[in-house]
N, C-alpha and C positions, 0 to 999 in steps of 0.2 A: 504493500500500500504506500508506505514510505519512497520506495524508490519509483513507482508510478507518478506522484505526485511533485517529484524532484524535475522527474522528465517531461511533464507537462509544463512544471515553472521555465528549464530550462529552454523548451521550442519555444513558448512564448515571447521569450527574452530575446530570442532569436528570430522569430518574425518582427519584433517590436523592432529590432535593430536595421533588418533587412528593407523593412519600411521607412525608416529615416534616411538610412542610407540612400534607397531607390528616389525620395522625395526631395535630397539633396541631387542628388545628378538631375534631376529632372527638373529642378527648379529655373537653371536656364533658359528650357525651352519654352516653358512657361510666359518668360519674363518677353521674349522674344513674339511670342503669339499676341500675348495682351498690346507690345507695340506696335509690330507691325499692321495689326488688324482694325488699329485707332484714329484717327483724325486729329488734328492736333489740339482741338478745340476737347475732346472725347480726353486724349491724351495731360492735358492738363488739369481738367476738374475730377476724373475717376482715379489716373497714378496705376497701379498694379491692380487694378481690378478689372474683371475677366470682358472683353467685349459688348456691347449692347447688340450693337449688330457686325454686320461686317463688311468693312470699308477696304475696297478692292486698289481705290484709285493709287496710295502709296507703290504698289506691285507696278501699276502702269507709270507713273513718272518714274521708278525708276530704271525701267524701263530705256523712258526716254531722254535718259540723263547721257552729256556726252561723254562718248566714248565707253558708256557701259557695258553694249554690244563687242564693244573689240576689247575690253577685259577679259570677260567671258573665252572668247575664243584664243588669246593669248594666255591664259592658265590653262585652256583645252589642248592647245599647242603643246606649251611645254612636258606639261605632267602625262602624254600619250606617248610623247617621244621618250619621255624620263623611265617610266615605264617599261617600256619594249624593250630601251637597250639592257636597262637591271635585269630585266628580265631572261634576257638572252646572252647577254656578258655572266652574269654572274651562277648562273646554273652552269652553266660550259667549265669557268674556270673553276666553281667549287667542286662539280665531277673530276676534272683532270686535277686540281691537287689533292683531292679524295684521296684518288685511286692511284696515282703517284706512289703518294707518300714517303720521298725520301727529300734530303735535306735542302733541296733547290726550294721543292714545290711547300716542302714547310715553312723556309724562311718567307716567301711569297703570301704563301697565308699568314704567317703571323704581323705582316707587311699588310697586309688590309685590315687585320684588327688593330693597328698602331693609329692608321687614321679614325676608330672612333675614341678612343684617346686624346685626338688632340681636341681642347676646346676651341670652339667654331671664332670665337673674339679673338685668340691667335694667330689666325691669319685669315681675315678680314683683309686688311692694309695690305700683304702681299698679295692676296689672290686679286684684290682691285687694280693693284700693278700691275700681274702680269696680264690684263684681262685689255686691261687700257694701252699696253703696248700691244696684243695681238689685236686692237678696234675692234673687243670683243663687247665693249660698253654699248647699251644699249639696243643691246640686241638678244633677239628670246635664245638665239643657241650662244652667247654669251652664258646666260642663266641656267639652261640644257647642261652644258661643260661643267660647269660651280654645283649644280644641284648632282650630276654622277658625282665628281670628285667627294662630295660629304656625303653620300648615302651609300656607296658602294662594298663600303667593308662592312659594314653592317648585315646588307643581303649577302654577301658571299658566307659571312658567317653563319645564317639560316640555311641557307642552303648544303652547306658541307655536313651540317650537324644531321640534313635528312637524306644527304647521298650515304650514306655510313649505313641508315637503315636499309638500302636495297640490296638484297643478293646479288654477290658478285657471280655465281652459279646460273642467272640467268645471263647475262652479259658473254658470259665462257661457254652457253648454249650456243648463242646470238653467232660468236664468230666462230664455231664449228661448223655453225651452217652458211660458214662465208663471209660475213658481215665484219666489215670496217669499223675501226673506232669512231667513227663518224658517223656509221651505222647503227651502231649501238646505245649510241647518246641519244641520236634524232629516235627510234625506231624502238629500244625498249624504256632506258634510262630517263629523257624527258618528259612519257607518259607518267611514269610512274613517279612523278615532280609534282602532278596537279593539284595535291592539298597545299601543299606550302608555296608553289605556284601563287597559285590563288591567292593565298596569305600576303604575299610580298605584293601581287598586285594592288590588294586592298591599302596595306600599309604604305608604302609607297607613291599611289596615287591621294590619299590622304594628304601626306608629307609634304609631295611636289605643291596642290592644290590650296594647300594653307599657309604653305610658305611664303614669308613676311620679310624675311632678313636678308636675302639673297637678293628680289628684286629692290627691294631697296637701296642695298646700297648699288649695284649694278646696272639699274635703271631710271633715266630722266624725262624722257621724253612720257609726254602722255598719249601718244599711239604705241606705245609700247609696255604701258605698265599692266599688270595681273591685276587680277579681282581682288586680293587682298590689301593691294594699293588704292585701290579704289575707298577703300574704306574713310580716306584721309580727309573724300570728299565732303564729309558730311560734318566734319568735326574741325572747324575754324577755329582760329581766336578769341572771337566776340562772340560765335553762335551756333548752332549744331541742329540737324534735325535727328533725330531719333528714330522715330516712325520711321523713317524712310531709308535710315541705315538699317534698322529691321529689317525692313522687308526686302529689302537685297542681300540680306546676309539669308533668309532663308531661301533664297532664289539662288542662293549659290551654294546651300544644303544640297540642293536637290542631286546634281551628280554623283555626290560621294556616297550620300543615300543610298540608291539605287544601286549602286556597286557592291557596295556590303551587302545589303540583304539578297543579290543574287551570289554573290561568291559566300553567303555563311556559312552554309553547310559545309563547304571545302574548309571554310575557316576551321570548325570545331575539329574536321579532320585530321587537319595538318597540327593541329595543336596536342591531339592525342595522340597519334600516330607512333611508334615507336617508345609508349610508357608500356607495353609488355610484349617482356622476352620471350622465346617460346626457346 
């Protein structure tokens, strides 16, 4: 009876917990919906209080704010291309120092964990140098070059940690029956990548997509700044609109949305994957 009643105090303690916690993360979005869905006029006499109705027009001015259209597609730009190359550089190279594994291909890996290591304000100042002598200012594959360079040890490191789980028995099938190292990567080894695939995609495009620091300081022009740049528009000196920084901040939700909840399942995959030995 005692010990029934210890466990029912303690689930409880533990829903009670898991519900503040949940209401803490979500109070964000919250915060977000009450503005962007407000009027300015709604917005200053209600504050955090939930909608009366629901005012679309913020979505459409910003819409038509300029160059909001070419932010959009300049964060689409980069983080597709940021993407595909992590994607395809770094499964490649963490198979081939996988399966390597002698003291070239290790010092090389321990050579891409060194750069997450280094903190990003360390070389700011030089990579703007060397970026500004290659006339790489200003420009989205300027920011392509700088966004692999800091994310790149990172995935290779996810990646090697899930070549390690694939039977090398299949691979030594693969080129029994012919098959090139190049065959074996593309044709068994790459399949068999698509949970944490997926994972790196998600992560990564996140990363590229909200990243604040890179186009900054790398980019001036306003045909050329990202969406997270854009943010700057709304928040002057003397004056700010809220509503309407809102409502573009959840317009620019939508992408990363959408990618997560079709890649999750692969996500929870790649996240399991390889917690048991057999």
């Amino acid at each position: 009876m005692i010990h029934n009643t210890r466990y029912k105090i303690e689930k409880t303690i533990r829903i009670v917990i898991l519900w503040i916690v949940a209401g803490i993360s979500l109070a964000p979005f919250y915060v977000m919906i009450c503005y962007a869905f407000k009027s300015k006029e709604e917005f200053t006499k209600t504050g955090l209080a939930f909608p009366t109705s629901v005012n679309l027009q913020n979505f459409a001015d910003a819409f038509h704010l300029k160059n909001y259209i070419n932010s959009i597609v300049n964060s689409a730009v980069v983080s597709v291309f940021v993407v595909l190359t992590i994607v395809i550089c770094c499964s490649s190279s963490a198979y081939i120092i996988t399966r390597k594994n002698n003291r070239f291909y290790n010092f090389i890996y321990y050579f891409f964990q060194m750069v997450i290591l280094i903190p990003f304000q360390s070389i700011m100042f030089p990579l703007y140098q060397e970026l500004s002598r290659a006339h790489f200012l200003n420009t989205l594959f300027g920011v392509i070059l700088a966004e692999l360079g800091v994310y790149m040890g990172y995935y290779v490191f996810l990646y090697a940690g899930f070549v390690k789980s694939v039977p090398v028995a299949l691979e030594e099938a693969a080129e029994i029956d012919g098959c090139n190292r190049y065959q074996v990567y593309r044709k068994i080894v790459f399949p068999l990548l698509k949970p944490i695939t997926m994972t790196v995609i998600v992560l990564c495009f996140l990363a590229s997509w909200n990243d604040f620091f890179l186009p900054l300081i790398l980019i001036q022009k306003d045909s050329m700044k990202t969406l997270p740049l854009m943010q700057f528009f709304f928040f002057g000196e003397y004056s700010s609109n809220v509503n309407l920084a809102f409502a573009a901040s959840m317009i620019a939700l939508i992408p990363p949305t959408v990618i997560y909840f079709c890649a999750q399942k692969y996500i929870v995959a790649g996240m399991t994957a390889g917690a048991v030995k057999t």
